[in-house]
ZAMARGU-4260 file (C-alpha; in steps of 0.2 Angstrom, whole numbers, plus 5000, padded with zeros to 4 digits):
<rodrens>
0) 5165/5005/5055 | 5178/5018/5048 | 5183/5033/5046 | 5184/5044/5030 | 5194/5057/5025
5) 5194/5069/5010 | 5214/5066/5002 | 5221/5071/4985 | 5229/5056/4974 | 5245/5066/4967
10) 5249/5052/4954 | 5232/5055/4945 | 5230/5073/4952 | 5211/5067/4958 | 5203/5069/4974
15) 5196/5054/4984 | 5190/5049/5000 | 5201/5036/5011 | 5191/5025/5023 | 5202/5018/5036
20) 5194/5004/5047 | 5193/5007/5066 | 5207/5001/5075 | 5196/4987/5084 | 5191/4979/5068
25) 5209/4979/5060 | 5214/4970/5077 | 5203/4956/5074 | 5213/4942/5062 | 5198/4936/5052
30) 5195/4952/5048 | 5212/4955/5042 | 5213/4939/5031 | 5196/4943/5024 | 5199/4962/5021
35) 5209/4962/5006 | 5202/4946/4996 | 5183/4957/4999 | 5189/4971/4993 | 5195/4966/4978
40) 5179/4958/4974 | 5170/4974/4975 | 5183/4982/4966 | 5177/4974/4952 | 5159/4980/4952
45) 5161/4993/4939 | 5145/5003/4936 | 5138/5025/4936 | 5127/5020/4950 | 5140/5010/4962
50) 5154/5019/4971 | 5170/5014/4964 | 5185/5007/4971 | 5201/5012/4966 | 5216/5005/4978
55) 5216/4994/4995 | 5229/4992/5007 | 5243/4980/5007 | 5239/4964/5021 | 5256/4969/5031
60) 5252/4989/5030 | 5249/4997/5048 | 5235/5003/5043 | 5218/4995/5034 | 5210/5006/5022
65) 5201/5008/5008 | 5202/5021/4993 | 5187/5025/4986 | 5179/5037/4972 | 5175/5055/4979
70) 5156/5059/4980 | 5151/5079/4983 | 5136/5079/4991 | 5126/5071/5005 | 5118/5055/5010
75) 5101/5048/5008 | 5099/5045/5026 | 5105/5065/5029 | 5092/5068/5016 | 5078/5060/5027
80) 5082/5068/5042 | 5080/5082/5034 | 5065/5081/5023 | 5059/5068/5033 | 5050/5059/5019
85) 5051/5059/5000 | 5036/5061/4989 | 5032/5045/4983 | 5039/5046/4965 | 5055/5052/4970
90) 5057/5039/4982 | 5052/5026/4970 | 5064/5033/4956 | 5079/5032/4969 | 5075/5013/4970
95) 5074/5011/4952 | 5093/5018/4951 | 5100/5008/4966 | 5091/4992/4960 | 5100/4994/4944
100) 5116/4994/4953 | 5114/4983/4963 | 5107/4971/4950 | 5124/4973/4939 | 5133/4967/4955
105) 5125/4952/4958 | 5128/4949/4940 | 5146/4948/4948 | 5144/4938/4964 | 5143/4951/4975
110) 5130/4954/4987 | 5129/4971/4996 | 5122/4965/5012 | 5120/4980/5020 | 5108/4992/5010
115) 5102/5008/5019 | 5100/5025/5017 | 5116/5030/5025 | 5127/5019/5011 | 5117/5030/4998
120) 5125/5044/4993 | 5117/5059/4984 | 5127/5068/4973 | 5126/5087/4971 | 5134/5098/4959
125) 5132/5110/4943 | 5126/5103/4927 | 5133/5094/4913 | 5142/5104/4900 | 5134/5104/4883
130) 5141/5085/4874 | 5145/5076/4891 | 5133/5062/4899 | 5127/5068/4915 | 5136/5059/4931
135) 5123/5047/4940 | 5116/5056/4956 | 5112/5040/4965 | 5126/5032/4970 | 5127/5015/4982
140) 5143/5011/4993 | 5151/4999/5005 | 5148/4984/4993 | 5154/4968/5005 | 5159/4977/5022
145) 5145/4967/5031 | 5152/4953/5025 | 5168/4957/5030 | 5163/4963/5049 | 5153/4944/5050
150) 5166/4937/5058 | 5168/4927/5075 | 5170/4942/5091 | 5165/4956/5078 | 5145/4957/5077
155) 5148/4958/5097 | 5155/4975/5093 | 5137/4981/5087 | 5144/4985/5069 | 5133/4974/5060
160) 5118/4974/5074 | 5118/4994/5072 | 5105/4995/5057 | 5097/4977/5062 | 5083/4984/5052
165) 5088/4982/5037 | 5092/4966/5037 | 5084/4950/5027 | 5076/4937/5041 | 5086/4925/5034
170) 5103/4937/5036 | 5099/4937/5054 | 5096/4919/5057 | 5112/4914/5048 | 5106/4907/5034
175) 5109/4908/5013 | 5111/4927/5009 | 5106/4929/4990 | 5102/4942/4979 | 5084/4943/4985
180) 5092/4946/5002 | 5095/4965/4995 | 5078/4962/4987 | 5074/4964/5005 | 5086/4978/5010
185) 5079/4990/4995 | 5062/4986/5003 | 5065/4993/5020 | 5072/5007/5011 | 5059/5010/5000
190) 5047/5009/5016 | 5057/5022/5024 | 5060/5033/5009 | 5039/5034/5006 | 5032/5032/5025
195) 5045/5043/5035 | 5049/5028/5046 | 5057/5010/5047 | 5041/4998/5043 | 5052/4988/5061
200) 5057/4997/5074 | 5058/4995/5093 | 5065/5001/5110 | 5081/4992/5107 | 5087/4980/5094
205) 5081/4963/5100 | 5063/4970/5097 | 5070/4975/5082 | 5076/4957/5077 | 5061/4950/5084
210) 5050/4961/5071 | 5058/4957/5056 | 5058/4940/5062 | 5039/4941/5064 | 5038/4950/5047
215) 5024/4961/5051 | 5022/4979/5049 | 5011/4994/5042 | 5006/4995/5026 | 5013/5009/5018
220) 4998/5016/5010 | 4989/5013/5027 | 5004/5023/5037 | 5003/5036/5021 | 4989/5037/5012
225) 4997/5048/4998 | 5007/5032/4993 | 4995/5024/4982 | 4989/5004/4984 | 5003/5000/4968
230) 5018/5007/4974 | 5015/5000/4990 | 5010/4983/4985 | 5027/4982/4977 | 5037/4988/4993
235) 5025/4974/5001 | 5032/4962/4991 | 5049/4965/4991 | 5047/4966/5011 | 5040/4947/5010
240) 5048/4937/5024 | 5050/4924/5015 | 5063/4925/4999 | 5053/4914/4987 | 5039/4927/4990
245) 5050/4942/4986 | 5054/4948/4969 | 5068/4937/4960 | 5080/4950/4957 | 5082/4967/4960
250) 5081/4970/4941 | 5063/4964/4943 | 5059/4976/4956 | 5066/4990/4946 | 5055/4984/4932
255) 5041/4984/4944 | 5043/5002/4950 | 5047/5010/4932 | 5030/5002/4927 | 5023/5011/4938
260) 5030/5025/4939 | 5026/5026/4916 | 5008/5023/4921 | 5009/5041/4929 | 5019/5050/4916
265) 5035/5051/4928 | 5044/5044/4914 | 5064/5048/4919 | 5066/5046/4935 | 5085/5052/4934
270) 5074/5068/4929 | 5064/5067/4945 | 5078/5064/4959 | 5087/5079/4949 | 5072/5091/4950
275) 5068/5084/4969 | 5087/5088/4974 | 5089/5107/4966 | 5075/5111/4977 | 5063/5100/4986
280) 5051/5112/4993 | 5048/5119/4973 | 5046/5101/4969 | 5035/5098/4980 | 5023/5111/4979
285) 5022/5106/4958 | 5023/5089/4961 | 5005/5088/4971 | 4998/5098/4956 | 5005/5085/4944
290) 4999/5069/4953 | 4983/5074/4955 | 4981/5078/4938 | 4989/5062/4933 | 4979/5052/4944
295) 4963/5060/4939 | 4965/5058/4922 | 4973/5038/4923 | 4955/5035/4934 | 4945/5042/4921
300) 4952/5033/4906 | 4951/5016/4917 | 4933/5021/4923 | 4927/5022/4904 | 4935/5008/4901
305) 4927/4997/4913 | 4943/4994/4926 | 4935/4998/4940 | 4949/4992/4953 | 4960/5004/4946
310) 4949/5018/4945 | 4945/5017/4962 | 4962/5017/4965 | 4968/5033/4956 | 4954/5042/4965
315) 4955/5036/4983 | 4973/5041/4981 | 4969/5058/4975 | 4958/5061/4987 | 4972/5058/5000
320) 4981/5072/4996 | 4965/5082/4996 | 4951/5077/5006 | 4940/5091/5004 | 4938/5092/4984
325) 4921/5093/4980 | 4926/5087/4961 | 4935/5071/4967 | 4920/5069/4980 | 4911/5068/4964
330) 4921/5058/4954 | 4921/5045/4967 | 4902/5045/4969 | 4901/5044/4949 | 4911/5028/4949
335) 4901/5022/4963 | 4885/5024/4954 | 4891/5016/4937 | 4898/5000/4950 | 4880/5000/4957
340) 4872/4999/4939 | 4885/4985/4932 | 4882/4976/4946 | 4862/4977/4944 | 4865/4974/4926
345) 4876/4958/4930 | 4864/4952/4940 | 4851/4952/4926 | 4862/4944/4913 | 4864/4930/4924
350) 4846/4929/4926 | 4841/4929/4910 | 4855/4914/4907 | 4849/4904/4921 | 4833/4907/4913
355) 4837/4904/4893 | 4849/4887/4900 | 4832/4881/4909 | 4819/4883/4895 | 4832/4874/4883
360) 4832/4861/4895 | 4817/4857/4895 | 4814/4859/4878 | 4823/4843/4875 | 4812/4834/4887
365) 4799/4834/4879 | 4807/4831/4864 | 4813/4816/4872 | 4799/4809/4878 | 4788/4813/4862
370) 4803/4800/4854 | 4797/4788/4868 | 4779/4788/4863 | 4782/4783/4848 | 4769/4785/4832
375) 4755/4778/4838 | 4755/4791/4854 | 4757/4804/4841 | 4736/4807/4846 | 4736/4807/4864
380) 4750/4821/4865 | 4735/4832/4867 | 4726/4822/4880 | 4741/4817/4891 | 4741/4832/4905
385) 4732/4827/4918 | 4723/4839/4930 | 4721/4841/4947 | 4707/4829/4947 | 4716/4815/4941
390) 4728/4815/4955 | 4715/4808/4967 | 4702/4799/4955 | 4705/4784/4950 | 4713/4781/4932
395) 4701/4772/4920 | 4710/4764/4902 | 4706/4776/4891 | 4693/4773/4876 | 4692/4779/4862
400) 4675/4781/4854 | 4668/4779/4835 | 4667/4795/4829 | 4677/4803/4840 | 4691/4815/4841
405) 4705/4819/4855 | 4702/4837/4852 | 4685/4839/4858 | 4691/4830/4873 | 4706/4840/4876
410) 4694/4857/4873 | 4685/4850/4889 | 4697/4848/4899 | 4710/4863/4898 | 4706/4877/4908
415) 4705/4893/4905 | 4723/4903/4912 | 4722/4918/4921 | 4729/4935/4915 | 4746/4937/4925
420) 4745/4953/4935 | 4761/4964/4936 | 4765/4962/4955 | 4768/4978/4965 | 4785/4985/4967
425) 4791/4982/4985 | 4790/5001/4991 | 4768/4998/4986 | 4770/4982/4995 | 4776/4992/5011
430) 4791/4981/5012 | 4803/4986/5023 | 4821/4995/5021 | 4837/4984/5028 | 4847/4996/5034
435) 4868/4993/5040 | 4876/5009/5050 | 4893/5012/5052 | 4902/5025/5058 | 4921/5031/5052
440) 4929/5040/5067 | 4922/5036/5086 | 4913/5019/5087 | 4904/5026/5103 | 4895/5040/5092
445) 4878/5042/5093 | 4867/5039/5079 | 4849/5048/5078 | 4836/5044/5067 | 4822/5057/5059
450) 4829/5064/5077 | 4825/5049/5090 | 4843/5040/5096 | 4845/5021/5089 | 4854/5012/5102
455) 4866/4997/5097 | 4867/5003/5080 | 4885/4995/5078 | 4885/4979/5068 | 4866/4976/5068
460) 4855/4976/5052 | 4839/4988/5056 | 4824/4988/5048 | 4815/5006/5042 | 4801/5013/5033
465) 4807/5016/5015 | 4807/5033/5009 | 4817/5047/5015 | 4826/5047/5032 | 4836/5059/5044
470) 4854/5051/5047 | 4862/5063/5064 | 4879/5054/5069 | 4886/5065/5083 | 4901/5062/5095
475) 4903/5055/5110 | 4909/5072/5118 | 4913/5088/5111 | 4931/5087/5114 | 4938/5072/5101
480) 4928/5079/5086 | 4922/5091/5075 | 4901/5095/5075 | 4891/5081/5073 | 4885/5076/5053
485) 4868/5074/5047 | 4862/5068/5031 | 4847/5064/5022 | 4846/5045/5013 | 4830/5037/5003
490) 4829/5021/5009 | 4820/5008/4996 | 4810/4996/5001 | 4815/4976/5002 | 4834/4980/4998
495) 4849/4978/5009 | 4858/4999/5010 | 4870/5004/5019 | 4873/5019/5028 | 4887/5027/5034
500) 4894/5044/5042 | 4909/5050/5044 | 4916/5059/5061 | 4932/5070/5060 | 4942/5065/5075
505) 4953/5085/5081 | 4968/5086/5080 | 4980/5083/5094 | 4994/5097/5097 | 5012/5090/5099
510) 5021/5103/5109 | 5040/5101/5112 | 5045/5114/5129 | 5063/5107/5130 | 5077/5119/5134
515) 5083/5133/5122 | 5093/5127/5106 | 5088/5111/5108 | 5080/5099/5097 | 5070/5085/5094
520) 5064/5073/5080 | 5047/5065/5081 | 5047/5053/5065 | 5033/5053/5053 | 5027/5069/5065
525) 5038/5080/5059 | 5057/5087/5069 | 5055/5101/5080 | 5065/5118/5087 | 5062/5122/5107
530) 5049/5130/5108 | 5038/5121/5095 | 5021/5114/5090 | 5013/5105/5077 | 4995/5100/5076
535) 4995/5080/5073 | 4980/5074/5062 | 4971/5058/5072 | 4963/5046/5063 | 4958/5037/5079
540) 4957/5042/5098 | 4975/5039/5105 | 4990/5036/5099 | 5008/5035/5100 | 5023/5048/5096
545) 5041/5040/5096 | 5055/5056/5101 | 5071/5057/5102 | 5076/5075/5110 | 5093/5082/5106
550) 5097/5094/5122 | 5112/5100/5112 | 5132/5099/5107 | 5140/5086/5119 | 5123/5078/5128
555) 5116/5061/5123 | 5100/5062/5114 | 5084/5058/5123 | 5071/5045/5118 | 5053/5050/5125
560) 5035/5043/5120 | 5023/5054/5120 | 5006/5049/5120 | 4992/5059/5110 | 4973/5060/5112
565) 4963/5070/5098 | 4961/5086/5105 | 4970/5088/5119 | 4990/5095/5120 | 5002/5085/5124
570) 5018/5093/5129 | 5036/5085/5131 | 5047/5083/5139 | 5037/5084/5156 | 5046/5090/5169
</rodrens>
């Protein structure tokens, strides 16, 4: 779109950055009759998080430029490539300062249209000195310039179509752009910021149309576990395909994230990105500590009182960063029991109700039909059940005798009850155990029992003797998975239980053999240096890497897919 030079403004002894547009944009005439009425616009969005615009050039200049505030430091999107993702915080505290820009510009009427990680600028530089308000480290640029390449012969050019990602649907189709329009920018963003990748992508950027189009993607916590369900229902949101679903403004999405970012104790996010930019491999390392912690001790406060929902998710998301901790493992299985015994307890309650609204029920029917009666059945109240033996004998009028009473009479005919007897619980009545498998990792393992092999175990309800039984789930070969998994369960007797085992799928090695000092980036797996290898963690049998290789200065990068299979090498480029 332009080109940007470092210059020196010798009137007001300040250094700026001078953006002057490619020649076959300043050719075009709309764009020329647009250029300096936008730029004005956006020179009037004044705010620390927006890059300001100080001067614009005249409509019969040679040349069309734009002079603009200096920033010393380096974009988000140089940011990603390097870090590839940000930890989930960070990211969320970047959007919380580039939502608070961008909602003091729609305050103005101007939407940015164009909102991506290589319009965010980053600022490095020393700190403050004592008494002076620190300078914004998140600033947001090129406020309009979509706008003013959307012209007739100029998306043709591939200016706009370049970042066709991060664009609303209904930016593509034509339609009204509005603020939730960047609503929907910041989202993709925010994706890319948590995830390591665009939530749309493709081979080419018709796909890439068509998938925003479509609106579907990855969650983010499924494509990054670490994320959390709350940050990622918020990116969900903002992602909506259609605008009403979306949040209403971007000051409501900052709002959104800030909440939860409070519930965490990462209360200044300013505070964060600073920490995350002076040195994000430190950061990292004490960030994990802290969000653990924090997540541990938010799941215990809502487990006590009585939030399940968010316990569970404060502790599922702990568990993501680390798998194998025996005192989460038990944290989780503690707040499984206490669901178990609500539910049972629940379950009584509504027994006891159905039971209580019942008896009261019929409490006033015989009260009712007492009324009926009248006085002068007031005597045969006693005598009125029939037995069994009235059923089929035939009624006679009933007689009352001289000196007789209805008690005697009723004495005769009740019979005696019998005691009721406790029945047996289910396990003494040899009732069988329901028993539902399932299986996390292959779905062709096989499953043994107290050591015999149940067949079609997938999806089918078995039946068991209760007590204690063998569970073996093992692989279907020793070459996708780790050892095979057994386990001991008590099964009771006339209840529905479910049990399930978990297979680890191996991981697969992605190993990049290009030529010497060449590169290559592999998205959410990682960049790498020839010669390279990662180990890839699997969470299913195959799937799909998307490379770009670099072969070095002055050759055209090289897209290559490789596929991966858990336990097995897969080496690119292949010859």
């Amino acid at each position: 779109m332009a080109t940007v030079y470092r210059a020196r403004d010798k009137r007001l002894g300040r250094e700026v950055a001078v953006k002057i547009i490619h020649r076959h944009l300043r050719e075009n005439k709309e764009v020329g009759q647009r250029f300096t009425s936008e730029a004005r616009a956006v020179a009037k969005v004044k705010h620390p998080g927006v890059v300001e615009v100080y001067d614009v050039s005249e409509d019969d200049a040679d040349e069309r430029y734009l002079v603009v505030e200096l920033v010393r430091g380096k974009t988000l999107r140089q940011l990603l490539t390097e870090e590839q993702y940000l930890p989930a915080e960070v990211g969320a505290a970047i959007g919380i300062e580039l939502a608070q820009a961008l909602d003091h510009a729609h305050g103005l009427g101007v939407i940015h249209r164009d909102v991506k990680p290589e319009n965010v600028l980053l600022r490095c530089g020393s700190e403050p000195k004592t008494g002076e308000a620190p300078e914004k480290l998140v600033k947001i640029t090129d406020f309009g310039i979509a706008k003013l390449l959307d012209a007739q012969g100029v998306t043709s050019t591939g200016q706009v179509l370049g970042s066709p990602a991060h664009m609303a649907p209904e930016q593509i189709e034509g339609g009204d752009v509005s603020a939730r329009s960047d609503v929907f920018g910041l989202g993709v963003l925010l994706y890319e910021c948590l995830v390591g990748k665009l939530p749309f992508d493709g081979k080419n950027p018709a796909q890439v149309l068509r998938r925003v189009l479509e609106g579907a993607f990855t969650s983010p916590e499924r494509a990054r576990p670490t994320i959390g369900s709350g940050l990622s229902a918020i990116v969900e949101r903002a992602l909506a395909k259609e605008p009403k679903d979306r949040f209403a403004s971007t000051a409501e999405l900052s709002e959104a994230l800030r909440a939860e970012l409070r519930g965490l104790g990462f209360d200044d996010s300013a505070q964060e990105i600073a920490g995350y930019l002076r040195d994000p491999k430190e950061y990292r390392i004490e960030f994990e500590q802290r969000i653990v912690d924090s997540l541990v001790s938010r799941g215990r406060q809502a487990r006590e009182s009585g939030d399940v929902l968010v316990a569970t998710t404060c502790f599922n998301r702990a568990l993501a960063y680390r798998p194998g901790d025996a005192d989460l493992i038990s944290e989780v299985s503690s707040l499984a029991r206490r669901q178990r015994f609500r539910r049972a307890l629940m379950q009584g309650a509504v027994i006891l109700t159905g039971s209580l609204i019942i008896a009261a029920a019929l409490g006033g029917v015989f009260k009712i039909a007492a009324k009926l009666r009248g006085p002068s059945g007031k005597k045969a109240v006693v005598t009125a059940p029939a037995t069994s033996n009235a059923q089929t004998a035939p009624r006679l009028p009933a007689v009352e005798r001289p000196g007789s009473s209805a008690a005697p009479a009723a004495t005769q005919r009740r019979r005696p009850r019998k005691p009721k007897v406790a029945e047996p619980p289910p396990e003494a009545a040899g009732e069988p155990a329901r028993v539902l498998i399932t299986v996390s990792g292959p779905q062709n393992a096989v499953v043994l029992v107290d050591g015999s092999p149940l067949s079609n175990w997938f999806g089918v309800t078995h039946e068991f003797l209760a007590g204690d039984h063998t569970f073996e789930f093992r692989p279907p070969n020793p070459d996708c998975c780790v050892a095979a998994v057994t386990k001991t369960v008590t099964l009771r007797g006339g209840e529905q239980q479910t049990v399930r085992g978990t297979i680890e799928w191996k991981p697969a090695l992605l190993e990049f053999r290009g030529p010497p000092l060449s590169t290559a980036s592999c998205g959410v797996f990682g960049t790498f240096e020839a010669p390279g290898t990662k180990k890839i963690p699997m969470q299913r049998a195959m799937t799909k890497a998307e490379c770009t290789v670099y072969p070095g200065p002055g050759e055209a990068p090289i897209p290559v897919d490789v596929d991966l299979a858990a336990g097995k090498t897969a080496p690119f480029p292949r010859p």
